[in-house]
ChimeraX commands (.cxc) that place a marker at each C-alpha (Angstrom):
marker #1 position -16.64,8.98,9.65 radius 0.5
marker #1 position -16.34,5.51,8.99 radius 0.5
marker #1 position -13.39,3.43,8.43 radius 0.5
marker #1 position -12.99,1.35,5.80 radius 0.5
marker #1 position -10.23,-1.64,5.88 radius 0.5
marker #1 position -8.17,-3.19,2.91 radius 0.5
marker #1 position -6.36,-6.02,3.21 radius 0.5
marker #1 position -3.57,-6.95,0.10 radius 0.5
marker #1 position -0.49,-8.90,-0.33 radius 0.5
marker #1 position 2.56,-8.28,-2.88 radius 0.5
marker #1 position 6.29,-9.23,-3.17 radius 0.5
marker #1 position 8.87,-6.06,-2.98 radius 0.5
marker #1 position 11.62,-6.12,-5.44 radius 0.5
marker #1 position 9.22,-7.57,-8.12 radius 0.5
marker #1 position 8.39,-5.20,-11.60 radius 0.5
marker #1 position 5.35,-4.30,-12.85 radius 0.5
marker #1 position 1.85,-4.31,-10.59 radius 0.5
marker #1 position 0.03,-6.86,-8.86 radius 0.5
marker #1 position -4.20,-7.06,-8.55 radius 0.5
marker #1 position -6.35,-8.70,-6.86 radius 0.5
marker #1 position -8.18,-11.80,-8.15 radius 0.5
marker #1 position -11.05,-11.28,-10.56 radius 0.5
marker #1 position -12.08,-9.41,-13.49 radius 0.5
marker #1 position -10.78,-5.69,-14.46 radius 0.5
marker #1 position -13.59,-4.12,-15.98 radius 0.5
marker #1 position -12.82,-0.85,-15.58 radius 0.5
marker #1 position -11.31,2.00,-16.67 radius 0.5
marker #1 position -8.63,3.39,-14.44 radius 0.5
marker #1 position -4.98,2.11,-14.81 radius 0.5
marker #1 position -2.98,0.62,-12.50 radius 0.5
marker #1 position 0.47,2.51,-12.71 radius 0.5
marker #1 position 3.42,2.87,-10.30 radius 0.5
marker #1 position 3.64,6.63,-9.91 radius 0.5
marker #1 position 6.92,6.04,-7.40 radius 0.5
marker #1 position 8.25,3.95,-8.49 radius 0.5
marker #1 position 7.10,1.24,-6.38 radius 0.5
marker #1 position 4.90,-1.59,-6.72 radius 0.5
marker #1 position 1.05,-1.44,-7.29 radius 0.5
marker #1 position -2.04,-3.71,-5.41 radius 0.5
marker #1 position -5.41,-3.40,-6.00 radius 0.5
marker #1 position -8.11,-3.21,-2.94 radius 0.5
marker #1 position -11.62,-2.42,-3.68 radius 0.5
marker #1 position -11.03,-0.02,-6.24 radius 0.5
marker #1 position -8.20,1.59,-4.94 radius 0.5
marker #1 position -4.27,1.16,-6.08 radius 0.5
marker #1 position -2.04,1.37,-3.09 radius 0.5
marker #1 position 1.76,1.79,-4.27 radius 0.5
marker #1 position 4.29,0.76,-1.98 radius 0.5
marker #1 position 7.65,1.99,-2.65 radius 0.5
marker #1 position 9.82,0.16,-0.45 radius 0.5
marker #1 position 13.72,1.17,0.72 radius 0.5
marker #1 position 16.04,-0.36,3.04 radius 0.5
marker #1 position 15.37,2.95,5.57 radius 0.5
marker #1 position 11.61,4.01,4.55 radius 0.5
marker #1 position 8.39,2.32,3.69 radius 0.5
marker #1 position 5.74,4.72,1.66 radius 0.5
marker #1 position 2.20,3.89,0.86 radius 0.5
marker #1 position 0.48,5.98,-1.82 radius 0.5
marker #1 position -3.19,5.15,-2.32 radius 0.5
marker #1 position -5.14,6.67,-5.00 radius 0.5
marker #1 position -8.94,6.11,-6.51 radius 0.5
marker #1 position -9.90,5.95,-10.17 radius 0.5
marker #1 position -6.39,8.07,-10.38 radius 0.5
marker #1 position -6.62,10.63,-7.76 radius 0.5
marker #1 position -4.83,10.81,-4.68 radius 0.5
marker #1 position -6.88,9.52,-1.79 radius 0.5
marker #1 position -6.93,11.71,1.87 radius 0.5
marker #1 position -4.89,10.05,4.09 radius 0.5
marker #1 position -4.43,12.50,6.61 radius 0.5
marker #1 position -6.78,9.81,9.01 radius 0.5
marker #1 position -5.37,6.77,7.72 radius 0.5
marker #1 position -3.51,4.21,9.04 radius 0.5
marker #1 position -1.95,0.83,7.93 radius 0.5
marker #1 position -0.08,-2.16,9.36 radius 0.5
marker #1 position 2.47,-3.56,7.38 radius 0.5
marker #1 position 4.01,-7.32,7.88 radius 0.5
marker #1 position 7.34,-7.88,5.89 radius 0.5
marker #1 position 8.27,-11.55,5.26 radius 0.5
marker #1 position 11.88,-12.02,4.28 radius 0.5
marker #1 position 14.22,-14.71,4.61 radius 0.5
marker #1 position 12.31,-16.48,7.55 radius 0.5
marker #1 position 12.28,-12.99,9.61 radius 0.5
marker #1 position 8.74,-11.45,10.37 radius 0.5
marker #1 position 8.84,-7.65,10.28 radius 0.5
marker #1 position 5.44,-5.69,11.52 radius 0.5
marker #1 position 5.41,-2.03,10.88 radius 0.5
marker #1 position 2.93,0.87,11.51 radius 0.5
marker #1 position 2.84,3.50,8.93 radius 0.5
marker #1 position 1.44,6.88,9.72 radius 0.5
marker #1 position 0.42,10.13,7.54 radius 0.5
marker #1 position 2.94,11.79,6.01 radius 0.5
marker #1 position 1.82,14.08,3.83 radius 0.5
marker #1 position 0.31,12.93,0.24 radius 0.5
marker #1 position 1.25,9.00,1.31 radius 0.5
marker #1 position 1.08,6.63,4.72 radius 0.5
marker #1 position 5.08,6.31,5.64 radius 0.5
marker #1 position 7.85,4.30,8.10 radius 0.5
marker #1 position 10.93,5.44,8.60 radius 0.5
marker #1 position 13.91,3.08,10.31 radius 0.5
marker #1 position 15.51,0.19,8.93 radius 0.5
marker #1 position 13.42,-2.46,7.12 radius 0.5
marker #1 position 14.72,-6.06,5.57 radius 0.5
marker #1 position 12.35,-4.60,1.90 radius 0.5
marker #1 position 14.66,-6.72,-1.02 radius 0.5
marker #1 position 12.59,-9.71,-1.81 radius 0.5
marker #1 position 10.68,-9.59,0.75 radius 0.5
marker #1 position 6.37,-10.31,0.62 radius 0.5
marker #1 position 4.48,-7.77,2.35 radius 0.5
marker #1 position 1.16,-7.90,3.37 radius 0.5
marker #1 position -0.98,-4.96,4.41 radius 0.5
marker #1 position -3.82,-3.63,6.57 radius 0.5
marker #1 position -5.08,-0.57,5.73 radius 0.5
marker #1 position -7.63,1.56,7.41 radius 0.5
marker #1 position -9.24,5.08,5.85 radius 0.5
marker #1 position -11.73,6.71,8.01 radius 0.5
marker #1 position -14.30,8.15,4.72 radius 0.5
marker #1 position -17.33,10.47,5.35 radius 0.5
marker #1 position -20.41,8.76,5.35 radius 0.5
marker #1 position -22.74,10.28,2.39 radius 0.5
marker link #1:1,2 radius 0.2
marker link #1:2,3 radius 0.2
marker link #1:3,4 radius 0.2
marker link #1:4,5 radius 0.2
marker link #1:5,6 radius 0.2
marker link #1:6,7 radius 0.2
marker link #1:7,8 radius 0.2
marker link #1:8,9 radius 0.2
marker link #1:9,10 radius 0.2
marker link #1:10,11 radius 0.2
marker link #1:11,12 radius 0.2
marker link #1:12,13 radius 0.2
marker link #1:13,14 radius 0.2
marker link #1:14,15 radius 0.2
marker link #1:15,16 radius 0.2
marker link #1:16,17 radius 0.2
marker link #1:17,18 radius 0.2
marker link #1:18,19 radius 0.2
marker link #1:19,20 radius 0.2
marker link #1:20,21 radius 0.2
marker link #1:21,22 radius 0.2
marker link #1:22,23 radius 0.2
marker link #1:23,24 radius 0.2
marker link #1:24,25 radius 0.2
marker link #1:25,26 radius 0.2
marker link #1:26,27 radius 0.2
marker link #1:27,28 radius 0.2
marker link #1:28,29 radius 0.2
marker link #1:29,30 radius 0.2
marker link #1:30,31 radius 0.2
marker link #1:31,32 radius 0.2
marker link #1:32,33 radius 0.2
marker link #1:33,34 radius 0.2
marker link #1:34,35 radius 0.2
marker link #1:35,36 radius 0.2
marker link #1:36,37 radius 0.2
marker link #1:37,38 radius 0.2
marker link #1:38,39 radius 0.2
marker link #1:39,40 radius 0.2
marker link #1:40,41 radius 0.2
marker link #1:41,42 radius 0.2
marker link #1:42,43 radius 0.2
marker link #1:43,44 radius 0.2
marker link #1:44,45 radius 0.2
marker link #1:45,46 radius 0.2
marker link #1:46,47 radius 0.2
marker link #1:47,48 radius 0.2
marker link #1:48,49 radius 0.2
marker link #1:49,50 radius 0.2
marker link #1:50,51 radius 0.2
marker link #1:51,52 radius 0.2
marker link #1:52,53 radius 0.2
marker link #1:53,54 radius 0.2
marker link #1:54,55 radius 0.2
marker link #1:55,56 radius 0.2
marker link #1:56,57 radius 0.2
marker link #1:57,58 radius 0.2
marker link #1:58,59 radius 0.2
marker link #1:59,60 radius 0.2
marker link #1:60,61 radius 0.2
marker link #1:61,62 radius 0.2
marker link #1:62,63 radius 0.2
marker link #1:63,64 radius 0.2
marker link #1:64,65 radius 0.2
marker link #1:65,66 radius 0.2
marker link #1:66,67 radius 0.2
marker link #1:67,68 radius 0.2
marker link #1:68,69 radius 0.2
marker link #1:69,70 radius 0.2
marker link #1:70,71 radius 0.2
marker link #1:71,72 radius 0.2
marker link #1:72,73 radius 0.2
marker link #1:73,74 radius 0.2
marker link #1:74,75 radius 0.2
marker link #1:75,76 radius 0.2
marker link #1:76,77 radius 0.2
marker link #1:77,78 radius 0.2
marker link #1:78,79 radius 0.2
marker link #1:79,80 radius 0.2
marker link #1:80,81 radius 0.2
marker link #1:81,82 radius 0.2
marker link #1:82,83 radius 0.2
marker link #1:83,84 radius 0.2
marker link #1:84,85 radius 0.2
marker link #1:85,86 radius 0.2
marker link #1:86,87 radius 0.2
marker link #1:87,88 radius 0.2
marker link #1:88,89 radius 0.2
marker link #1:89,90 radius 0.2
marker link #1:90,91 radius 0.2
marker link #1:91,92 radius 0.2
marker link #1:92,93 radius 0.2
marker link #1:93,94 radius 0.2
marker link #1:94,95 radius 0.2
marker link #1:95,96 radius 0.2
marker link #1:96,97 radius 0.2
marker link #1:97,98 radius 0.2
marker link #1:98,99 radius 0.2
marker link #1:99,100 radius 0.2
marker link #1:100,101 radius 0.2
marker link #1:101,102 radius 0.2
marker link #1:102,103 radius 0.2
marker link #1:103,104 radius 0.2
marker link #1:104,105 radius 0.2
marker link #1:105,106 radius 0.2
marker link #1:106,107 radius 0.2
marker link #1:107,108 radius 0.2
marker link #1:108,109 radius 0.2
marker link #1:109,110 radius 0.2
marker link #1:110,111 radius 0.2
marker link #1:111,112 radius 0.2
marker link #1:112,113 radius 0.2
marker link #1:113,114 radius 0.2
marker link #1:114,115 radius 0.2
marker link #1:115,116 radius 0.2
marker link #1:116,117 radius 0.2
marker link #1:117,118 radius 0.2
marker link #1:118,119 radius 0.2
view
């Protein structure tokens, strides 16, 4: 296993998606299945759906859910001059936090790691 890290930025609250710098000349499209807000990492849209009392992180390649039963992620929520860092863990189909998070308006940035199997 190897882990593999993505690193992306987006502002909660905001419709629509947000991608990375750069060209999209591909095929898949980048759609909020939950209603949350979509990034793009190295070929792989991570959805955050973000609520005042939970934080969920959906991650799927070319369309299909990715395994993130050996994930991890660090989130960092920026809002109104207050710095919020939050670990999410597997829950599931999605990487979630559960408590209560400052999530209108605010920018998040996250760290996400994925252990894959090496070919």
């Amino acid at each position: 296993m190897k882990p593999i890290h993505f690193l992306f930025a987006l502002t909660i609250g905001l419709s629509g998606s947000v991608f990375a710098a750069g060209g999209h000349d591909h095929a898949h499209e980048h759609v909020a299945l939950h209603g949350g807000i979509v990034a793009e990492a190295k070929d792989i849209d991570f959805e955050l759906v973000a609520k005042p009392d939970s934080l969920r992180l959906y991650a799927r390649d070319h369309g299909k859910p990715v395994d993130v039963t050996k994930a991890s992620a660090k989130l960092t929520l920026l809002a109104g001059g207050v710095k919020q860092d939050v670990t999410l863990k597997p829950s599931g189909d999605k990487l979630e936090a559960v408590g209560q998070f400052k999530a209108a308006g605010a920018k998040a940035i996250a760290l996400v790691e994925i252990l894959a199997s090496l070919p």
